[in-house]
C-alpha positions as CSV (number, residue, x, y, z in Angstrom):
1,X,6.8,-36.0,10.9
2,X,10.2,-35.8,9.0
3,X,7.9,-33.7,6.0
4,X,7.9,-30.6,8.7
5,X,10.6,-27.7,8.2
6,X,12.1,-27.2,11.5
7,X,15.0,-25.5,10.0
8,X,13.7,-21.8,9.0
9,X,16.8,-21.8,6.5
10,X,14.3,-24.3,4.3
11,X,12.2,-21.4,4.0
12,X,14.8,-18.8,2.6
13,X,16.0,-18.1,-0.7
14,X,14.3,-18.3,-4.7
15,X,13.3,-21.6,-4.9
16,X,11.9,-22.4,-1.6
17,X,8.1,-21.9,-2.3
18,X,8.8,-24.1,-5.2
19,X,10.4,-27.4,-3.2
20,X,7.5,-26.4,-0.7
21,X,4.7,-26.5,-3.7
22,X,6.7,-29.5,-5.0
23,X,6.5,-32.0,-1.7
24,X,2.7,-30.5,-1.3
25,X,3.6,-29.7,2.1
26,X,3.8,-25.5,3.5
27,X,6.6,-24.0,5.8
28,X,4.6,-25.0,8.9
29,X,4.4,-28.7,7.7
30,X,0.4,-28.8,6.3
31,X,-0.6,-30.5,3.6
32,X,-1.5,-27.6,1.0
33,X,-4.2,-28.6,-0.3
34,X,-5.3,-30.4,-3.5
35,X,-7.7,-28.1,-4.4
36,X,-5.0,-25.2,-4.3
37,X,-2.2,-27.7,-6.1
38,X,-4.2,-28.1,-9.1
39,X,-4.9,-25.0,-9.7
40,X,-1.4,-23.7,-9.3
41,X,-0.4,-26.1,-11.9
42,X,-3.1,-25.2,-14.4
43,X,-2.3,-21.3,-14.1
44,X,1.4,-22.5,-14.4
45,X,1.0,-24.5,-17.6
46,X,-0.5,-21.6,-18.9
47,X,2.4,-19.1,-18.0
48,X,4.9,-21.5,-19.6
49,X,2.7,-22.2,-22.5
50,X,3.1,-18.4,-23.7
51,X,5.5,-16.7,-25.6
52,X,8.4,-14.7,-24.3
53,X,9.3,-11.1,-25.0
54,X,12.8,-11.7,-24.6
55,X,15.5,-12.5,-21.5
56,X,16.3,-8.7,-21.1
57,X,12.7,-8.2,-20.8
58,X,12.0,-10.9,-18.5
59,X,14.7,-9.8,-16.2
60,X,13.6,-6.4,-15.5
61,X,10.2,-7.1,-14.8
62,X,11.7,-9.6,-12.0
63,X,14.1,-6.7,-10.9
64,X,11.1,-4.3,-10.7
65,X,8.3,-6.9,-9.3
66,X,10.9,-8.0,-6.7
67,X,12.7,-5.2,-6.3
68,X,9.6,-2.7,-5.3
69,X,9.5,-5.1,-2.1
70,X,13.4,-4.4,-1.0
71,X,13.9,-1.1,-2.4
72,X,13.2,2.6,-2.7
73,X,11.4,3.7,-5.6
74,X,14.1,6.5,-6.5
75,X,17.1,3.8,-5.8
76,X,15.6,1.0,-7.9
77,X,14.9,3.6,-10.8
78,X,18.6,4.6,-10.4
79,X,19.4,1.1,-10.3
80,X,18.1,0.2,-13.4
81,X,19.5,3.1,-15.7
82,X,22.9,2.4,-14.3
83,X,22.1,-1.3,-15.6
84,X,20.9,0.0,-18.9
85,X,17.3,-1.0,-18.4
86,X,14.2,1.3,-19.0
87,X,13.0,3.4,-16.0
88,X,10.4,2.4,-14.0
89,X,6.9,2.8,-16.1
90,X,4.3,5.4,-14.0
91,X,2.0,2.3,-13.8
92,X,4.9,0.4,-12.2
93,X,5.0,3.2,-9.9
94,X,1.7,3.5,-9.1
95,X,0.9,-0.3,-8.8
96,X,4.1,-0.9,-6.8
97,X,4.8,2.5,-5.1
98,X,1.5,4.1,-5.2
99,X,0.0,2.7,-1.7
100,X,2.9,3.7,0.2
């Protein structure tokens, strides 16, 4: 089946999860299924559909939702007043540093 990702390099990196959701096909090689596609692309369409606070905005809230994965809480909030962002919020701390 030439659809399946042998190569775990397929699975790295930003974009990824979107080729995977665009082929309809997961890391392992299964069909996801239709079910799951549709509503992906209806909760999508409403995302892209609404209005945008602004690029700076957008960014941090990447930094801190991807960030809190990678990185100390004290480091990231040091990381972003060194970039000139707002700290982290105490509910950003709580949701993404709270349970551990």
């Amino acid at each position: 089946m030439s659809e399946i990702i042998s190569d775990n390099q397929a699975s790295l990196g930003a974009d990824a999860v979107d080729e995977a959701i665009a082929r309809g096909i997961d890391f392992d090689g299964t069909p996801i299924p239709a079910a799951k596609l549709d509503l992906y692309t209806q909760v999508m369409g409403l995302e892209a559909g609404r209005q945008r606070s602004g690029v700076s905005n957008t960014m941090r809230s990447r930094i801190v939702r991807i960030g809190a994965k990678h990185i100390p809480q004290a480091e990231l909030n040091q990381m972003l007043l060194n970039a000139d962002f707002a700290p982290l919020k105490d509910k950003e701390i709580a949701f993404y540093y709270g349970g551990k």
